[in-house]
C-alpha positions in Angstrom: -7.3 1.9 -28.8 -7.1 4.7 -31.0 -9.0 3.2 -33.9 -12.0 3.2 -32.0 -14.6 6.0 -31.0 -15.3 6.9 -27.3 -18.5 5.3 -27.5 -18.6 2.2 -29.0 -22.1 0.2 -30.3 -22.7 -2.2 -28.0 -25.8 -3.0 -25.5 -26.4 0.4 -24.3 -26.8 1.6 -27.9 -30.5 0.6 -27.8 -31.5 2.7 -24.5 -33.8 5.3 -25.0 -31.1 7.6 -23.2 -28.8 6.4 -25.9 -31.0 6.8 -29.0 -31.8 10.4 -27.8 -28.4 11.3 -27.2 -26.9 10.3 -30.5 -30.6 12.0 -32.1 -29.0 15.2 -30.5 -25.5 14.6 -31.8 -27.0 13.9 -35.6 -29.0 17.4 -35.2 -25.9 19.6 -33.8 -27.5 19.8 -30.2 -24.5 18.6 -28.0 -21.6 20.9 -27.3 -18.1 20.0 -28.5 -17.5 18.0 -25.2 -20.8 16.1 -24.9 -20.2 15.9 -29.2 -17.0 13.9 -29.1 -18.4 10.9 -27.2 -20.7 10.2 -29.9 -18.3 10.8 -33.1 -16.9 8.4 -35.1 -12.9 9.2 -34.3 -11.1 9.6 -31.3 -7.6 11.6 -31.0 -4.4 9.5 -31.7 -3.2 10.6 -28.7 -4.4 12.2 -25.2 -2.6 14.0 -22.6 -4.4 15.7 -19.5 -3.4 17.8 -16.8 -5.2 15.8 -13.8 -4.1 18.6 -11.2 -6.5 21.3 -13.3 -8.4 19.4 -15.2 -9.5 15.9 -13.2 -12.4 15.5 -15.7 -9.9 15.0 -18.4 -11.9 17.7 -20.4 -9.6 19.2 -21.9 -6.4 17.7 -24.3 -3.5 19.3 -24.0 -1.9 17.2 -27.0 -2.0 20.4 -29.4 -1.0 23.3 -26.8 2.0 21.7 -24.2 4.2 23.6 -23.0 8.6 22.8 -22.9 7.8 21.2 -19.2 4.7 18.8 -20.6 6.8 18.4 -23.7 9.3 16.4 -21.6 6.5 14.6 -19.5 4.5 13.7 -22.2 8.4 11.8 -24.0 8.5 10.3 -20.7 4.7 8.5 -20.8 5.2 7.9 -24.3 8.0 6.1 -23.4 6.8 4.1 -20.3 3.8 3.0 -22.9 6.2 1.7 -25.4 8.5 -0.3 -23.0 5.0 -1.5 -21.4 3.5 -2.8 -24.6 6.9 -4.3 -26.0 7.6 -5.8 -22.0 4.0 -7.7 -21.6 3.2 -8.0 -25.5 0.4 -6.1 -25.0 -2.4 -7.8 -27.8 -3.8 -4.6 -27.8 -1.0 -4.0 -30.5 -2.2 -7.1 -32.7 -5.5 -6.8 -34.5 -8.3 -9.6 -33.4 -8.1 -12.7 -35.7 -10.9 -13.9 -37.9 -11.2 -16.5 -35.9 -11.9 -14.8 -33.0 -14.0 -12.1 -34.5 -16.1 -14.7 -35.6 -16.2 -17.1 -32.2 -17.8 -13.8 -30.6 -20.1 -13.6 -33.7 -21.0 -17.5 -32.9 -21.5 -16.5 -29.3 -23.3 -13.2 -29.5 -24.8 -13.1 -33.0 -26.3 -9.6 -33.7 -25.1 -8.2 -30.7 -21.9 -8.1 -31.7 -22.6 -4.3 -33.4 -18.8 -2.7 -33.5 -17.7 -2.4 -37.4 -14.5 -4.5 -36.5 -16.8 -7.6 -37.0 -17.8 -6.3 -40.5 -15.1 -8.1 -42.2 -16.2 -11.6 -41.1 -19.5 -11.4 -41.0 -21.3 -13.3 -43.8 
């Protein structure tokens, strides 16, 4: 989902690796790659070349060429017929309801800022 960052709060946030990781983020340490795991955005959209770059390090999205222009309408289309053909909920946003049954269940843990708007 693009509304979401890479790295989401959850359990792992309170690590020591964690902490020091998003400590080097806050102070400019990290490089742009290491950086974009621990911002709050994400790109709308993300398109590799797995052949060159298997690490998906590098997004192509801004600087395709006429050949990747045609394969990147043909995902986008695959993904649309996908998501319409199962109703993928993914689409949907979560319900109070069930932003707050994980609330009942996990209390604090339940860190990412979706669960904001029904929190008490």
């Amino acid at each position: 989902m693009t509304d979401k960052p890479y790295m989401q709060p959850n359990y792992r946030s309170k690590s020591e690796l964690m902490k020091f990781m998003h400590d080097q983020y806050e102070a400019g340490k990290l490089n742009e790659l290491e950086g974009q795991f621990f911002g709050n955005e994400r790109p709308a959209e993300e398109f590799y070349d797995l052949q060159n770059d298997p690490e998906e390090t590098n997004n192509l999205i801004h600087s395709i060429d006429r050949e990747q222009t045609i394969a990147l309408a043909n995902h986008r289309d695959i993904l649309s017929r996908w998501i319409l053909d199962t109703d993928d909920k993914g689409r949907y946003p979560e319900s109070d309801n069930a932003l707050r049954a994980v609330i009942d269940r996990w209390g604090e843990k339940a860190v990412n800022r979706e669960y904001d708007r029904v929190r008490n």
